[in-house]
C-alpha positions as CSV (number, residue, x, y, z in Angstrom):
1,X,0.0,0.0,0.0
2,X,1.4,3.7,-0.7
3,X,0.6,7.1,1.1
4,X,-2.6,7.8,-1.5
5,X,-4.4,4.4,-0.6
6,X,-3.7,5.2,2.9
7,X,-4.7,9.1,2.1
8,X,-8.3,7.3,0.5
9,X,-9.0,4.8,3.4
10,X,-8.8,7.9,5.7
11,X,-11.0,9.9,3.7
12,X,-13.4,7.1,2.8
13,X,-13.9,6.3,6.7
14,X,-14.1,9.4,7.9
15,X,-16.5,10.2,5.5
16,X,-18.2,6.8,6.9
17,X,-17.8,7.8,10.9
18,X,-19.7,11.1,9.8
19,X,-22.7,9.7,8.6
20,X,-22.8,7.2,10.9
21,X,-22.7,9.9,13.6
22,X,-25.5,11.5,11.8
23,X,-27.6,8.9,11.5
24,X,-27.6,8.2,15.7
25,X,-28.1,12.0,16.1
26,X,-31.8,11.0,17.3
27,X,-31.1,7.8,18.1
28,X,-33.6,6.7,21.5
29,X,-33.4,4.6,24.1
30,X,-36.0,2.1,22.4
31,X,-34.1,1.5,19.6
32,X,-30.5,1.3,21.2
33,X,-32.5,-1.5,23.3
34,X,-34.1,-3.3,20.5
35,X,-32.6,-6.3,18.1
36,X,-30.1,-5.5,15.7
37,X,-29.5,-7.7,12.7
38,X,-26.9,-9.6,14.2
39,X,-27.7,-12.9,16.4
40,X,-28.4,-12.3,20.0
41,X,-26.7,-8.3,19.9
42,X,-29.0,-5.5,20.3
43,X,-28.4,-2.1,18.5
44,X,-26.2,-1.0,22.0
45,X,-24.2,-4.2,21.3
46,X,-23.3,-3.3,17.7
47,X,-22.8,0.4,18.7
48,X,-20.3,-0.3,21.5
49,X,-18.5,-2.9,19.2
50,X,-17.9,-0.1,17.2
51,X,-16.8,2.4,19.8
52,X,-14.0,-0.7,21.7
53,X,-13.3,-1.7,17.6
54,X,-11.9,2.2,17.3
55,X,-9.9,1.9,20.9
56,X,-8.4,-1.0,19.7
57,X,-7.0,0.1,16.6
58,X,-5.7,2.9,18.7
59,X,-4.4,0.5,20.3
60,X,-2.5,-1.2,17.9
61,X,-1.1,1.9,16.5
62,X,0.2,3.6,19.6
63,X,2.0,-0.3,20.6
64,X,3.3,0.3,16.7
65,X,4.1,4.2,17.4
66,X,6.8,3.0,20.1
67,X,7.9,-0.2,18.0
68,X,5.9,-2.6,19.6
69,X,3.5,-5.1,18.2
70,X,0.2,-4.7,20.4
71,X,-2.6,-7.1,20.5
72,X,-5.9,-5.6,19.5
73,X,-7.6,-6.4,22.7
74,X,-6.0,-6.4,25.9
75,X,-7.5,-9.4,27.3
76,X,-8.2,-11.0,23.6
77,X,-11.8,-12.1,22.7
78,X,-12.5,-13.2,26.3
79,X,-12.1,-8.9,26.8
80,X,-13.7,-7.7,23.7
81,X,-16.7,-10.2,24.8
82,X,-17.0,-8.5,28.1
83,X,-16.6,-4.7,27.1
84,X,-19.3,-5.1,24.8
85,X,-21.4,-6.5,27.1
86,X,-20.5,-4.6,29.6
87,X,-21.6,-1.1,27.3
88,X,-24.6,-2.3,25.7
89,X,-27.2,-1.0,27.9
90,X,-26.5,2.3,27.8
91,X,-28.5,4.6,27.1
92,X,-28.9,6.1,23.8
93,X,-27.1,9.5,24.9
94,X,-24.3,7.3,26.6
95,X,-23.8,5.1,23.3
96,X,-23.8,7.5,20.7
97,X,-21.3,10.1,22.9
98,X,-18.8,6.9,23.4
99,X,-19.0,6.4,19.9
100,X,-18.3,9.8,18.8
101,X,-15.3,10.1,21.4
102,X,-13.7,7.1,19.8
103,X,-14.4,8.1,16.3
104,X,-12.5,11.0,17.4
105,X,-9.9,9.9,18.9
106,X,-8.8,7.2,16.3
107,X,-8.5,9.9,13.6
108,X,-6.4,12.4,16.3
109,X,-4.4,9.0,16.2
110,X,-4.0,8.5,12.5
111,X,-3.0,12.2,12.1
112,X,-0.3,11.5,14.8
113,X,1.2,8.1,13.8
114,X,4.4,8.8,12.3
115,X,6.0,6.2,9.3
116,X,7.5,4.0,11.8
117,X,3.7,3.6,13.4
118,X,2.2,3.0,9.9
119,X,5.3,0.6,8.8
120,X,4.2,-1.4,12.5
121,X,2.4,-4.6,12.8
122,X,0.0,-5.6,15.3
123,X,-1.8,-8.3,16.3
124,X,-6.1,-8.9,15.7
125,X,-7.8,-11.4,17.1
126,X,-7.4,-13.0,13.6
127,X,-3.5,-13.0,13.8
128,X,-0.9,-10.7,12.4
129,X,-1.9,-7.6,10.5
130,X,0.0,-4.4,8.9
131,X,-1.0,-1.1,10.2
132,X,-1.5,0.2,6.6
133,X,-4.0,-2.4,6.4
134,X,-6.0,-0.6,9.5
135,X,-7.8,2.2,8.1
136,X,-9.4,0.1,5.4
137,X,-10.3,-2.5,7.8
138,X,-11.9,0.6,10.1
139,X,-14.0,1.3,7.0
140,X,-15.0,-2.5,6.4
141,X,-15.8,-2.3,10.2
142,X,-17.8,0.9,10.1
143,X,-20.1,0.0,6.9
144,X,-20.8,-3.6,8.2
145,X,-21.7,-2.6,11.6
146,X,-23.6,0.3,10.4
147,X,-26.2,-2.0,8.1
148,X,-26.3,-4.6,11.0
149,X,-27.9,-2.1,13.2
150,X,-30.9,-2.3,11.2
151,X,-31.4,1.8,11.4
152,X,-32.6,2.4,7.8
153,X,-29.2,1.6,6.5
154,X,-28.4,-1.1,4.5
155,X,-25.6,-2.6,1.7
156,X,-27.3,-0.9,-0.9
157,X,-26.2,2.3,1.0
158,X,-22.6,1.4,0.7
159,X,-20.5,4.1,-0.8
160,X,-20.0,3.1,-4.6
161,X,-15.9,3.7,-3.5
162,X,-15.7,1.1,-0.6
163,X,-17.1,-1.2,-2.4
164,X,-15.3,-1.3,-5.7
165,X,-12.3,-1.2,-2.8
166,X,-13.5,-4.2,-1.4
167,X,-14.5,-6.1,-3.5
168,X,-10.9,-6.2,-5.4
């Protein structure tokens, strides 16, 4: 991957995080509590997967930052498992504002990560992966999630762009 696929994937997903933040702008209580379209996770589930998804590439990039190779979650799926479940009652007000926060604070981080940070590797709960490859992934993570809360969005709503992406 160069600098201008990187330079894409960042634009692509931020474009992404912002409409995803402006479709939860009236998000309720109701329907952070109801059933998303994933098995057994209500829309609070998906919506803090989202948020702990963000940390965790931050994660990764700040372990790559000071030449480490950081696992995604601290305490692998066993962790991820309980922070979801942990957030997903919140209420709608409480979702949406962790959300945001992370959004916010994974693009500070890909604004800050130096070459040696994006040359870095770290470790997903799949195995090893580049952190070039993170943005994109963040994208993939952000357009999935965002049909599978089942909020009027669907994959016929994916940008035209990630999907040629993807699908090559």
């Amino acid at each position: 991957m160069d600098l201008r696929e990187l330079d894409r994937d960042v634009a692509g997903c931020a474009n992404s995080h912002q409409r995803l933040l402006e479709s939860l702008d009236l998000l309720t209580d109701e329907q952070a509590r109801q059933s998303s379209n994933l098995p057994e996770w209500s829309v609070g589930h998906v919506l803090t997967h989202i948020a702990r998804n963000a940390d965790s590439h931050v994660r990764m990039l700040q372990g790559a930052e000071r030449g480490e190779v950081a696992a995604q979650y601290a305490d692998g799926a066993r962790g991820r498992h309980a922070d979801i479940e942990a957030g997903a009652g919140r209420s709608a007000h409480e979702l949406v504002a962790d959300v945001r926060s992370s959004i916010y604070q994974l693009e500070a981080t890909w604004v800050t990560t130096t070459a040696q940070g994006w040359q870095g590797r770290g470790v997903s709960l799949v195995g090893d992966v580049a952190m070039l490859d993170l943005v994109f992934r963040r994208w993939r993570e952000v357009e999935i999630h965002r049909a599978d809360l089942g909020l009027s969005y669907g994959i016929a709503d994916w940008p035209a762009e990630y999907v040629r992406i993807d699908l090559t």
